[in-house]
C-alpha atoms as an extended CHARMM CRD file, in Angstrom:
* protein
*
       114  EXT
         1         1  UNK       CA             13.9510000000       -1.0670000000       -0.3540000000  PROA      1               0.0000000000
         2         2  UNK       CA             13.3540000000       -4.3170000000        0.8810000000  PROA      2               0.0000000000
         3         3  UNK       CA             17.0850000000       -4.9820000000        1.1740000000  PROA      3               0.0000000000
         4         4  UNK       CA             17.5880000000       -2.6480000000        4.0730000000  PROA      4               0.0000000000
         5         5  UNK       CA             18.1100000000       -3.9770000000        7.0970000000  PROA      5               0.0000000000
         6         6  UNK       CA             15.5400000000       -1.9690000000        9.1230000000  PROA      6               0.0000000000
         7         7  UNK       CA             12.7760000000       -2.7570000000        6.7090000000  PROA      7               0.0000000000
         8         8  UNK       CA             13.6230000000       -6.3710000000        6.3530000000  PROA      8               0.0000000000
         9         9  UNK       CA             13.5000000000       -6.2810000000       10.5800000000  PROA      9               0.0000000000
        10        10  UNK       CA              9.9590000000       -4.7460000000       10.8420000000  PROA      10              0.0000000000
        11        11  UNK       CA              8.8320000000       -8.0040000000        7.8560000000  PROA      11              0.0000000000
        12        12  UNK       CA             10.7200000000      -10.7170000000       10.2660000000  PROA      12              0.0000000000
        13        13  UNK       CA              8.7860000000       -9.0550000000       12.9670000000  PROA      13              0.0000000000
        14        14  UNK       CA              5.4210000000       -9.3690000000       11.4690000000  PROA      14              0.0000000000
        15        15  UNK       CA              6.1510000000      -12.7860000000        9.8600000000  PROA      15              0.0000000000
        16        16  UNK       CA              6.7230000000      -13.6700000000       13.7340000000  PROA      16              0.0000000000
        17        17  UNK       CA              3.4490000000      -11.9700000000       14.5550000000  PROA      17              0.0000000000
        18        18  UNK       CA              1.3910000000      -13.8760000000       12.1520000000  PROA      18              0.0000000000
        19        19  UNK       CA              3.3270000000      -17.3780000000       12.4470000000  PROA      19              0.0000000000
        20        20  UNK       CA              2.4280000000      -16.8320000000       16.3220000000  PROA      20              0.0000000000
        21        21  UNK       CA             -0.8490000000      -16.0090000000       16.0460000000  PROA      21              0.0000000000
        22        22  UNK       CA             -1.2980000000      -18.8330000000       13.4820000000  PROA      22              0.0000000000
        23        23  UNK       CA             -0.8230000000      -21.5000000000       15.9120000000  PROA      23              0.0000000000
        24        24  UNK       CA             -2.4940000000      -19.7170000000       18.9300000000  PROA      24              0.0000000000
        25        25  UNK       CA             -5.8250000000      -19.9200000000       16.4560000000  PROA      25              0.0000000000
        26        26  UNK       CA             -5.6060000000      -23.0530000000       14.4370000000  PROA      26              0.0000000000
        27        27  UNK       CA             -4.0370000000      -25.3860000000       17.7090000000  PROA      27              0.0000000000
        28        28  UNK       CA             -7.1620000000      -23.6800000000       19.8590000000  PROA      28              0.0000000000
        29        29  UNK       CA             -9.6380000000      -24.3710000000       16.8520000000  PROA      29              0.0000000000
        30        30  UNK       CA             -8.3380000000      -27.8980000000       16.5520000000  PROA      30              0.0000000000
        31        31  UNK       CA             -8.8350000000      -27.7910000000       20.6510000000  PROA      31              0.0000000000
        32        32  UNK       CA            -12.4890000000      -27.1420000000       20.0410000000  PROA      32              0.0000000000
        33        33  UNK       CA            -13.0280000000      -29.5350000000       17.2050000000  PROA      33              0.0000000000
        34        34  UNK       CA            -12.2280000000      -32.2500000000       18.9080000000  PROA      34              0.0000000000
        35        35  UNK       CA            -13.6120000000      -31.1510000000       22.2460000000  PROA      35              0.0000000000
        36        36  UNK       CA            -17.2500000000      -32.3590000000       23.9290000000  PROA      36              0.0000000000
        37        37  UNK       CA            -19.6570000000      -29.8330000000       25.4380000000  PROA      37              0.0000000000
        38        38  UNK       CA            -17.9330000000      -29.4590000000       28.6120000000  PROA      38              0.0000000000
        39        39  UNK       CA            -14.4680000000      -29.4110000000       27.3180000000  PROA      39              0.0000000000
        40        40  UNK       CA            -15.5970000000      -26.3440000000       24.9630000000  PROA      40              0.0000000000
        41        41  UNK       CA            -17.4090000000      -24.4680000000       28.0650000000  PROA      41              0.0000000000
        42        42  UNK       CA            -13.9950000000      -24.6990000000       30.0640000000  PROA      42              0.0000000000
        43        43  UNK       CA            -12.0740000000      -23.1420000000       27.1180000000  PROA      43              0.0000000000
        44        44  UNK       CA            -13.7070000000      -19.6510000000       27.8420000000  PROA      44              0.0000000000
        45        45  UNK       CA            -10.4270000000      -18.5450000000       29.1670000000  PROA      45              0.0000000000
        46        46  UNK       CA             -8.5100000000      -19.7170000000       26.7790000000  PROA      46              0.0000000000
        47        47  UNK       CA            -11.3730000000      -18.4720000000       23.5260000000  PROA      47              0.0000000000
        48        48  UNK       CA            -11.0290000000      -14.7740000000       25.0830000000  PROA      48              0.0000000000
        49        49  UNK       CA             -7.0310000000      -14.9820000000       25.1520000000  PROA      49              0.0000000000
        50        50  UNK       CA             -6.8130000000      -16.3010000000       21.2220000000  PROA      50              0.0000000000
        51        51  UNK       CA             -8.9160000000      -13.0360000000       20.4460000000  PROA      51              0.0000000000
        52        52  UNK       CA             -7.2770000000      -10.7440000000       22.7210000000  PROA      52              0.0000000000
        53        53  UNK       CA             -3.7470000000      -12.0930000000       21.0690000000  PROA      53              0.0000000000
        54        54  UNK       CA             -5.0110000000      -12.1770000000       17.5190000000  PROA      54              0.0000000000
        55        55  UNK       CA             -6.4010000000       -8.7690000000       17.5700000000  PROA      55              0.0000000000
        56        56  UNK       CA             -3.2890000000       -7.4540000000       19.1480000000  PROA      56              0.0000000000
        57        57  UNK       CA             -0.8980000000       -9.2340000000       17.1530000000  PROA      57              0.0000000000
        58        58  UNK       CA             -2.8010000000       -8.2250000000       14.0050000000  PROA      58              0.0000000000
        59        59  UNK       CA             -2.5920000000       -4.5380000000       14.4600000000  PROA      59              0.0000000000
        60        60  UNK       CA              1.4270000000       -4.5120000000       15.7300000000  PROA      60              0.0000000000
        61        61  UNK       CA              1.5000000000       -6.0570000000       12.3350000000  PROA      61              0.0000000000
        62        62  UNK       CA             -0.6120000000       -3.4600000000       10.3650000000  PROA      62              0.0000000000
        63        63  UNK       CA              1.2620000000       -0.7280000000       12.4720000000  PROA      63              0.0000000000
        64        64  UNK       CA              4.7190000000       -2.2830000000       11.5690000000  PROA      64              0.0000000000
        65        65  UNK       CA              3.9010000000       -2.1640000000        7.8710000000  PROA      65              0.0000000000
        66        66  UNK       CA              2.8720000000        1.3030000000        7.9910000000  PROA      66              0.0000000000
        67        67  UNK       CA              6.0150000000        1.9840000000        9.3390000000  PROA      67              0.0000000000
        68        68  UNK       CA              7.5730000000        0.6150000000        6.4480000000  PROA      68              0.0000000000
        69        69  UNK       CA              5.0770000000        2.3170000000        3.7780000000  PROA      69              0.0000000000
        70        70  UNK       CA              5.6060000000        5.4850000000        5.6810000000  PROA      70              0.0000000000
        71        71  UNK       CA              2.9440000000        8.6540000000        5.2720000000  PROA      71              0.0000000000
        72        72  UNK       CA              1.3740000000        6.6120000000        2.0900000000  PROA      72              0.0000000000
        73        73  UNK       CA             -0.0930000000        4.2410000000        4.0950000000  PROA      73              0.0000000000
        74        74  UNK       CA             -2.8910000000        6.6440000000        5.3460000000  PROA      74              0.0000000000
        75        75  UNK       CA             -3.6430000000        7.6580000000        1.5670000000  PROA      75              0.0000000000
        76        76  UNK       CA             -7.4000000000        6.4780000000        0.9770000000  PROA      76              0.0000000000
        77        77  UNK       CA             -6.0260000000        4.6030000000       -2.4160000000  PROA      77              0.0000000000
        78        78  UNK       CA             -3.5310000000        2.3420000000       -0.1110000000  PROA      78              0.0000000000
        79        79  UNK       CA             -5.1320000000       -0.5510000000        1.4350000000  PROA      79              0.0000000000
        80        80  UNK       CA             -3.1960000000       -0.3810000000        4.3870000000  PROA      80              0.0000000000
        81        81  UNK       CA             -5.4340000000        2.6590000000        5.8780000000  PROA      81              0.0000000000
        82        82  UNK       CA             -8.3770000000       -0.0460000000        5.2800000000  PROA      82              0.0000000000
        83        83  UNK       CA             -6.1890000000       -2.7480000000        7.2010000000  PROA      83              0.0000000000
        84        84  UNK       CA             -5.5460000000       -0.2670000000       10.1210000000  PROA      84              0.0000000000
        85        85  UNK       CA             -9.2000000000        0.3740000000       10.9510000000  PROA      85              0.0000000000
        86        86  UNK       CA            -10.3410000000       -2.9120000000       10.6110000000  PROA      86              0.0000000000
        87        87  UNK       CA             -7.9030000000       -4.6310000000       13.0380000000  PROA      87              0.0000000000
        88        88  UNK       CA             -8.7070000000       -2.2140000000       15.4630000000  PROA      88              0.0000000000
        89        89  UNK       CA            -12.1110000000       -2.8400000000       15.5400000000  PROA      89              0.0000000000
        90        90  UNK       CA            -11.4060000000       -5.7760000000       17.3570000000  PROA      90              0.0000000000
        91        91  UNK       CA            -10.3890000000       -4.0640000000       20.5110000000  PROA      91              0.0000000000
        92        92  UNK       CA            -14.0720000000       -2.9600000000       20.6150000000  PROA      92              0.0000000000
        93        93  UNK       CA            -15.8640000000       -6.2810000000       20.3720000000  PROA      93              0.0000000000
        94        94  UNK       CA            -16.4690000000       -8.5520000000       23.2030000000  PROA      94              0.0000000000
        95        95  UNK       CA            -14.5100000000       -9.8890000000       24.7450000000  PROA      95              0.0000000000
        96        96  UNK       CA            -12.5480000000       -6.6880000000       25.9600000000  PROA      96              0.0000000000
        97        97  UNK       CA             -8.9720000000       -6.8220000000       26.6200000000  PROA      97              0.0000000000
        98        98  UNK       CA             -9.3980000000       -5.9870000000       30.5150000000  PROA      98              0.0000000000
        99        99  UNK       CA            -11.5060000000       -8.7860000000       31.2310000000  PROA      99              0.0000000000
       100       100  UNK       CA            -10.1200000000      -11.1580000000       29.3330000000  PROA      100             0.0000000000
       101       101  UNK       CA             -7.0240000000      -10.5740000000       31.5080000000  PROA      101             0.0000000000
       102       102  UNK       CA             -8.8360000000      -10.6940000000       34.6550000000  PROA      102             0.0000000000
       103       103  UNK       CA            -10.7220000000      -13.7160000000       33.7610000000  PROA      103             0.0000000000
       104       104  UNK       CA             -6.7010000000      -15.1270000000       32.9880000000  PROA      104             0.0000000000
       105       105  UNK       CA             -6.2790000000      -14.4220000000       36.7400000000  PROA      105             0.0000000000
       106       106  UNK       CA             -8.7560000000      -15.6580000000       37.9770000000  PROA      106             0.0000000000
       107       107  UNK       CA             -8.2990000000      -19.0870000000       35.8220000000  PROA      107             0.0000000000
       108       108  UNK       CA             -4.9650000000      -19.1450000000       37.2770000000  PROA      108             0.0000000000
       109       109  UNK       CA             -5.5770000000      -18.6800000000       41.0170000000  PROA      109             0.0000000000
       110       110  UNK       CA             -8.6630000000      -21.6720000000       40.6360000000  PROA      110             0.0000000000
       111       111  UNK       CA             -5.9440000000      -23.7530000000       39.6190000000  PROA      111             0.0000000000
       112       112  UNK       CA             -3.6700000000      -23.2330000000       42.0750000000  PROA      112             0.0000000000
       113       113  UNK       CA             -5.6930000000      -23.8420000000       44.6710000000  PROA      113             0.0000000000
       114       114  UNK       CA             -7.4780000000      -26.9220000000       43.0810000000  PROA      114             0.0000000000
């Protein structure tokens, strides 16, 4: 199975996913660790993008698995039915996905007219 080209498409698409949001975590912990108080207030922007990306990226790769697994993946014995409804409880923690955008925006437009 994984020899077909479809399949081995949807795991170089979630390899992507995770390399992606490898860096996006680790280079933005590594930002904090060696940041002082006031450089770690200013990253609130960029704290609320890392976990709107993560979470995201996490369930296209759950979902892109499932897609692979097919109908077994909802069966209460296959871990990937665990996997699905975990990721997505990320959407409902703070920050949520809408204002982490917005606060993006507004990031943005302070800089341009700084």
């Amino acid at each position: 199975m994984s020899d077909l080209p479809n399949v081995k498409q949807k795991l170089g698409e979630m390899e992507l996913q995770l390399m992606e949001s490898e860096q996006f975590l680790y280079g933005t912990t590594e930002q904090w660790d060696h940041g002082t108080a006031s450089k770690r207030t200013d990253m609130q922007p960029l704290l609320g993008a890392v976990k709107l990306s993560v979470v995201n990226k996490a369930i296209e790769v759950v979902d892109l698995a499932m897609r692979v697994v097919g109908a077994r993946s909802l069966s209460n014995s296959n871990p990937l039915q665990r996997y699905y409804r975990d990721v997505r409880a990320g959407l409902h923690n703070p920050p949520m996905d809408d204002m982490t955008i917005i606060k993006l925006a507004d990031t943005s437009l302070k800089d341009l007219n700084d």
